[in-house]
N, C-alpha and C positions, 0 to 999 in steps of 0.2 A: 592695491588699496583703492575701492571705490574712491571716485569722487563726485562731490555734493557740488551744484551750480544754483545759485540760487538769484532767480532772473520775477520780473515785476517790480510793481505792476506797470505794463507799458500801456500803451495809445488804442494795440490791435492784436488780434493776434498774428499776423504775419510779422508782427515785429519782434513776439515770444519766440515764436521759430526763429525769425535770423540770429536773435542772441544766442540762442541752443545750439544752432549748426557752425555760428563761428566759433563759439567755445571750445566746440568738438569737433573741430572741422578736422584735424589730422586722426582722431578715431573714427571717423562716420566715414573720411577715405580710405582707413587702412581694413575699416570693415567690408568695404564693399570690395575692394579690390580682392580680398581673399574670402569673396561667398561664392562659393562655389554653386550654390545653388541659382545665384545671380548670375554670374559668368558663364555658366555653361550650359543652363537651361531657360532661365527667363528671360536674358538679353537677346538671345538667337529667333528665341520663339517670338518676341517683341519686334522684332524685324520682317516676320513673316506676314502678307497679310490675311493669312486665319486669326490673327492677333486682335485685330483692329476693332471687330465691334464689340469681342469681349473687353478691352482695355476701355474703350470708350464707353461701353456701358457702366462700368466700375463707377468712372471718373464723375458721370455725368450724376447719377445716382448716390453719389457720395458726397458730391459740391453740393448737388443740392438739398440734400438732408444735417449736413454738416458743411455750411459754409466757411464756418469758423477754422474749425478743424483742417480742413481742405488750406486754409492759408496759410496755415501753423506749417503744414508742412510744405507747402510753396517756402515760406521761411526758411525752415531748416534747409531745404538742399540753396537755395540762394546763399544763405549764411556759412555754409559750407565749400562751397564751391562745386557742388557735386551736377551734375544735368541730373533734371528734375526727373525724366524719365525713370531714373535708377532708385530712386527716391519713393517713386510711386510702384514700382515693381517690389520692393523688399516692403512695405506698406499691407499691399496687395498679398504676398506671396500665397498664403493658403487660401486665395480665391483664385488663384492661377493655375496654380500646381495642377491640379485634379484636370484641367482642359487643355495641357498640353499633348499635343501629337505623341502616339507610345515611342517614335523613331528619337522624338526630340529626349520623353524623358529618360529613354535608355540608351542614349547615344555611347556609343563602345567606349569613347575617349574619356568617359565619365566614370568615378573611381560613385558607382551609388552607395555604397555603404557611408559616404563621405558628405551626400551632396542630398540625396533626398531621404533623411530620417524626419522622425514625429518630434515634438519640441514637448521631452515626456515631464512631466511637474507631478511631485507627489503632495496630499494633503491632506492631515488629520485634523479633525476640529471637533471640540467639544464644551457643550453649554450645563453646566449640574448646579447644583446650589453651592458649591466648594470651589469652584474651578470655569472660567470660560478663555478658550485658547481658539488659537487658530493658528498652527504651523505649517511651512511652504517649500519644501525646495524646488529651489529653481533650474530645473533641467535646460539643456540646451545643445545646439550642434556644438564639439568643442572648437570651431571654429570661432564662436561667439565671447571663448574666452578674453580678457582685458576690451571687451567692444563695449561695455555698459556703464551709464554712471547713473547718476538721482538726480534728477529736478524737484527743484525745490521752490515752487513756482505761486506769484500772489496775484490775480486777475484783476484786472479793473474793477471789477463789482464789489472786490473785496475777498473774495474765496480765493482757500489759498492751498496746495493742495503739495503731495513729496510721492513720488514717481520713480519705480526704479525702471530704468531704460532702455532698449537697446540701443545701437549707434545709430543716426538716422529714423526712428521708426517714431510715431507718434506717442504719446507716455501714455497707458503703461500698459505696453504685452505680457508683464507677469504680476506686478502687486502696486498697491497704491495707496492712499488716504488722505482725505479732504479736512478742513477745518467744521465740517459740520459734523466728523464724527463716525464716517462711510469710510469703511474701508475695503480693500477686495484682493484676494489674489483670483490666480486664473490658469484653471488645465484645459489644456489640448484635448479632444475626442476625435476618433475618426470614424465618418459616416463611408458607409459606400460610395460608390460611386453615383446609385440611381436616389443618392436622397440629397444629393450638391446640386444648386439651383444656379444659373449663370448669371452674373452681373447685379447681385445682392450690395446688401450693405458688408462692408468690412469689419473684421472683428479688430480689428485696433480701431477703429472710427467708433466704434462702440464701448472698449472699453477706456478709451480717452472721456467720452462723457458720460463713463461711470463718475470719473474724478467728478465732475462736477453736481452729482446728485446730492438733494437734501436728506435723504432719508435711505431706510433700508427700501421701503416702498416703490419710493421713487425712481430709485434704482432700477429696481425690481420692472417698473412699468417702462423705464427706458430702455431696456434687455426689450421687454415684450413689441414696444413698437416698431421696434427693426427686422425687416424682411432681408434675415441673411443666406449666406450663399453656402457655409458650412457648420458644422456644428462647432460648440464649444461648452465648459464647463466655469462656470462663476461661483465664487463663493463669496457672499453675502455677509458683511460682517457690520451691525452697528455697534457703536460701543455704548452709546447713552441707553438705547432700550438692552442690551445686552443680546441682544440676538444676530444668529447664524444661519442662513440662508442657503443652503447647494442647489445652484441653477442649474438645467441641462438643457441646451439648444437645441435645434436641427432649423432646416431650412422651411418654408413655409408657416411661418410664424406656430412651432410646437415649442411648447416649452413646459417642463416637468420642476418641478420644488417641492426640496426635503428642507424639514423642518429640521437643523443638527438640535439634541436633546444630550441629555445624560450618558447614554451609549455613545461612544466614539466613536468618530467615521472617518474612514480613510476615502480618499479618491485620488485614484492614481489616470490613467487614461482611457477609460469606458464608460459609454453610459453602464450607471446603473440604474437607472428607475425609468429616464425615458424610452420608451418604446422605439426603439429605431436600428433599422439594419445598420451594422457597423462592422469595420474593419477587424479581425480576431489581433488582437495585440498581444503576444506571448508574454513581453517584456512588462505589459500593465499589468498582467493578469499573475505572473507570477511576484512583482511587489504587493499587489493586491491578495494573495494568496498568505505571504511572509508578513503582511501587517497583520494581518487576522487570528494572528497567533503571538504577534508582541504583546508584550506589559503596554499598556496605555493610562495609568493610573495619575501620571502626575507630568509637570511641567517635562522634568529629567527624565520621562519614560519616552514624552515625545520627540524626544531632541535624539537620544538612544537607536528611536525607532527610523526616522529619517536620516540617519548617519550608520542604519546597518547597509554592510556589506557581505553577510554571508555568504550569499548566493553568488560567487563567482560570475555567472554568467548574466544576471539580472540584478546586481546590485540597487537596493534602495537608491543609495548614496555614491553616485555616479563618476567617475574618476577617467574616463575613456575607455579605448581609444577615440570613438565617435562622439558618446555623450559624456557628457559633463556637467556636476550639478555646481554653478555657478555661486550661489550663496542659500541660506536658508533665513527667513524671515519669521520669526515670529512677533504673532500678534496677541496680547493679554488686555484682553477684554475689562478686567477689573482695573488690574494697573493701570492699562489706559496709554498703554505705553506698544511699540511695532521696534523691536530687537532685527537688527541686521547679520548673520552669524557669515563669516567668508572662512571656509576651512572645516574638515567633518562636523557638524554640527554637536556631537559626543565629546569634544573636545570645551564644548560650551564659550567660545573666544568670540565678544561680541565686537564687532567694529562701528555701529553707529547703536546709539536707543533713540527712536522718536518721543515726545509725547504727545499724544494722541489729543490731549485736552489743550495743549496751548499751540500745536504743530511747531516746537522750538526743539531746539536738539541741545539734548542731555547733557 
């Protein structure tokens, strides 16, 4: 069973982060201790000094566009007990991955089917005069399984904002929503190798001040000010204007926006609209393939559709051995309400309801 921590408002934010990490300090160690992808490839290579100007470009570039943020998580690993280093590498990860040594990322002793997969998130969303949804699951290594909880978090200014989490990492690398009515989940895309630019902004540094956006706009223009280092997929949810938003990254400040409409949209892990050399993903391409053929008609179509598993080999709704869909999130736009589902989402078994208009739990 997730658990909800519900911290604010403090003084600073390095003091949001130390409550965070000591609350979770025995999951943000038991998570790092078994990431494999931390332990075998970004700790070593952190050691090397080919390391050194990428890490520090990261850092230098992140503190100072996000100074805030940058203390949150000085906090969390302090409040944890964790060395910060470890902190800032699982933070980092998919601005590291892509510039590691090929010897580091394919080290023999490395189980890779295990250690370096995509973090795959499926996501149908739809805006009509009868209906506006926004459904999420949340893929992951299944190492990340029991590593997450919700923050439930109120800022000194008064914005107050619920955060689903990984262990350690700043909120939220999959879904979120603010008291102004912004909400967002978030898929993984992968560019080549020649469109990943070095020592960018981070995409958890970014979508941490999603939470804090006013608007769908705003948002919008906060995606755009950032010079990231790889690509990614946002979807844009307001619930006062009722609109849905599908962002698409890449690096050099490109950025593509569909307008979700009446026609259902799936997005699993491919650009589809931005123009950008990308990685062939079988495994997107064939949920993306399987949704385009589901019933999409109503609330139960879409919960149906993220909880199928026909395809043996590329299940929607992800069970292992590697990946694992973690929970499934939906968002109802009218209701006004962000549904947590833990367990095939067909099964319809919710474990939290947010509401969206008072940010109080159900």
């Amino acid at each position: 069973m997730l658990e909800i921590f519900e911290v604010g408002p403090c003084d600073n934010a390095y003091q949001i982060g130390f409550l965070i990490g000591q609350r979770f300090s025995n999951k943000i160690r038991s998570r790092l201790s078994g990431d494999l992808i931390l332990q075998s490839q970004l700790l070593p290579f952190a050691k090397t000094p080919e390391s050194e100007p990428l890490i520090k470009a990261l850092t230098i570039n992140n503190r100072k566009k996000f100074p805030r943020y940058w203390d949150e998580l000085l906090g969390t690993a302090e409040g944890s007990g964790v060395p910060v280093l470890d902190v800032i590498l699982i933070n980092f990860r998919k601005e590291i991955l892509p510039f590691l040594p090929k010897s580091t990322a394919t080290n023999s002793n490395v189980d890779v089917s295990l250690s370096d997969t995509p973090d795959d998130c499926s996501d149908v969303l739809v805006v009509s005069d009868t209906i506006a949804l926004a459904a999420h699951n949340e893929d992951a290594n299944v190492a990340l399984v029991g590593h997450t909880y919700i923050i439930n978090a109120t800022l000194p200014s008064g914005l107050s904002f619920v955060a689903y989490t990984y262990a350690g990492e700043l909120p939220s690398c999959a879904f979120g929503f603010n008291s102004n009515g912004l909400a967002f989940t978030l898929n993984s895309v992968p560019p080549s190798e020649a469109e990943i630019v070095a020592g960018g902004i981070g995409r958890n540094f970014i979508s941490r001040d999603l939470l804090e956006a006013t608007s769908i706009n705003d948002a919008l223009s906060r995606i755009q000010s950032s010079e990231v280092s790889v690509g990614h997929g946002y979807n844009l949810i307001n619930i006062g204007t009722r609109r849905i938003l599908n962002v698409e990254t890449a690096s050099r400040h490109r950025v593509s926006v569909h307008e979700v409409g009446a026609t259902p949209f799936f997005h699993a892990n491919m650009y589809l609209h931005l123009q950008v050399e990308q990685v062939l993903d079988d495994n997107s391409k064939s949920r993306q393939e399987k949704a385009a053929v589901l019933p999409k008609r109503s609330k139960d179509d879409f919960l149906s559709l993220l909880g199928d598993m026909a395809d043996k080999r590329y299940p929607i709704y992800m069970t292992g051995p590697t990946l694992y869909t973690l929970c499934t999130a939906m968002i109802d736009l009218d209701d006004k309400t962000l549904s947590i589902i833990e367990g095939n989402p067909k099964n319809g078994k919710v474990s939290y309801i947010f509401s969206m208009s008072s940010k109080e739990l159900e």
